[in-house]
C-alpha positions as CSV (number, residue, x, y, z in Angstrom):
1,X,124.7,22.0,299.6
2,X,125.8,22.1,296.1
3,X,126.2,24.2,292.8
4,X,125.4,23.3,289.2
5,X,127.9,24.6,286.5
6,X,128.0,23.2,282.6
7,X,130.5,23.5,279.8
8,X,129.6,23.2,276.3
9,X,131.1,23.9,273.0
10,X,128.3,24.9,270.4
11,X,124.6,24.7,271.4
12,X,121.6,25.3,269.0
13,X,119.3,27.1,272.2
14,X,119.8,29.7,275.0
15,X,122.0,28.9,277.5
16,X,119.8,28.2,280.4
17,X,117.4,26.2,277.8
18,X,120.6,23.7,277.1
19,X,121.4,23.7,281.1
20,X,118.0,22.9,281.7
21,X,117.9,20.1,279.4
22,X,121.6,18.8,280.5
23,X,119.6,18.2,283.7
24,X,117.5,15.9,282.1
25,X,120.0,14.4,280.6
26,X,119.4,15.7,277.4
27,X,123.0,17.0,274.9
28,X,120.5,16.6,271.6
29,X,121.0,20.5,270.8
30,X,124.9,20.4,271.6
31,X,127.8,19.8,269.0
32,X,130.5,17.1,269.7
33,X,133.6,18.9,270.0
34,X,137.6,18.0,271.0
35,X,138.0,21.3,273.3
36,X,135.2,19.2,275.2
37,X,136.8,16.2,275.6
38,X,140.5,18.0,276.5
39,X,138.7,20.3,279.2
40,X,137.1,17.3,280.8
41,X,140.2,15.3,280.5
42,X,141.9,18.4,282.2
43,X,139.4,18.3,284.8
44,X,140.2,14.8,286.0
45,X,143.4,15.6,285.5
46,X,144.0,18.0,287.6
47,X,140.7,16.9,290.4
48,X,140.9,13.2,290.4
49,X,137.7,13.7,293.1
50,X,135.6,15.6,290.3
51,X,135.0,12.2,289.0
52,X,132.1,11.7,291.5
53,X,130.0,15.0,290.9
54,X,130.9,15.2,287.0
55,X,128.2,14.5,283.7
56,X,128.0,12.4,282.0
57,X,129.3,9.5,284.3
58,X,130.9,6.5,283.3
59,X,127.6,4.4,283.0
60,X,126.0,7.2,281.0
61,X,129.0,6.8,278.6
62,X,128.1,3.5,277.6
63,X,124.7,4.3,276.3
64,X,126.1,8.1,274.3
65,X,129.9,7.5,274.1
66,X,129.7,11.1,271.9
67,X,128.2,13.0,275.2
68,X,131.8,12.7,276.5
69,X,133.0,15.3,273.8
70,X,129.6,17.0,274.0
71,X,129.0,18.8,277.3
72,X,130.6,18.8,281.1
73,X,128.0,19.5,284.0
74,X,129.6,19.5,287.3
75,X,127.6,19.3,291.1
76,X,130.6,20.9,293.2
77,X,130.5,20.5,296.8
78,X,131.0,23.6,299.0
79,X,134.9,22.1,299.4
80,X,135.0,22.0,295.2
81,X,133.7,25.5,295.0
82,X,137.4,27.0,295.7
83,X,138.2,24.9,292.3
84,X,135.9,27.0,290.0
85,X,138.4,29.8,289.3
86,X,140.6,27.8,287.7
87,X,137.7,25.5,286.2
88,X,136.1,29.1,284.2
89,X,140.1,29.8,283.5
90,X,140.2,26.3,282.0
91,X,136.9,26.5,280.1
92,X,137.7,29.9,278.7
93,X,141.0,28.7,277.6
94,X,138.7,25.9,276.0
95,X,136.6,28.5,274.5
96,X,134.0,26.9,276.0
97,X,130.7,28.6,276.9
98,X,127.9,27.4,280.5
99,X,125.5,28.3,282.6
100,X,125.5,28.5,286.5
101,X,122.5,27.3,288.1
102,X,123.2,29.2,291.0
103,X,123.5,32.1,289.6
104,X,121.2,31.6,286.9
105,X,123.2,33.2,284.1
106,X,125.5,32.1,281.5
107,X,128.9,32.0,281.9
């Protein structure tokens, strides 16, 4: 079992539209943006292991280098869930703005 939470800075639709479309692997209606990039690079940072369950991946890097500064979607384990505390305290910090699938609001 697992939960779906993403991070983005600036997005031209509604929160659960952009998720939605992050799903699909689609970032066309989110703005590149260095509080991105720093709140992923915290991320690995300080969870080496999120590597594994963290978008986009390595290989889809390759073919949109810009998604890395775009958007963060995370697939946390049941284990990873005790991380998202600290991972909202982090994106707020970021001024970063998501949507939880589970819950299926924004956050």
């Amino acid at each position: 079992m697992s939960s779906d939470f993403a991070f983005w800075k600036r997005s031209v639709g509604d929160p659960e539209e952009v998720f939605n479309n992050l799903a699909e692997g689609d970032a066309g209606d989110l703005e590149v943006s260095p509080d991105v990039l720093r709140f992923r690079r915290e991320l690995l940072s300080r969870w080496p292991d999120l590597e594994d369950v963290l978008e986009p991946s390595r290989f889809d890097l390759e073919e949109e280098p810009d998604h890395e500064a775009k958007y963060v979607l995370l697939t946390l384990s049941v284990r990873q869930l005790d991380y998202l505390p600290e991972i909202l305290d982090m994106a707020k910090r970021n001024d970063l703005v998501g949507f939880s699938g589970v819950a299926g609001e924004a956050i």
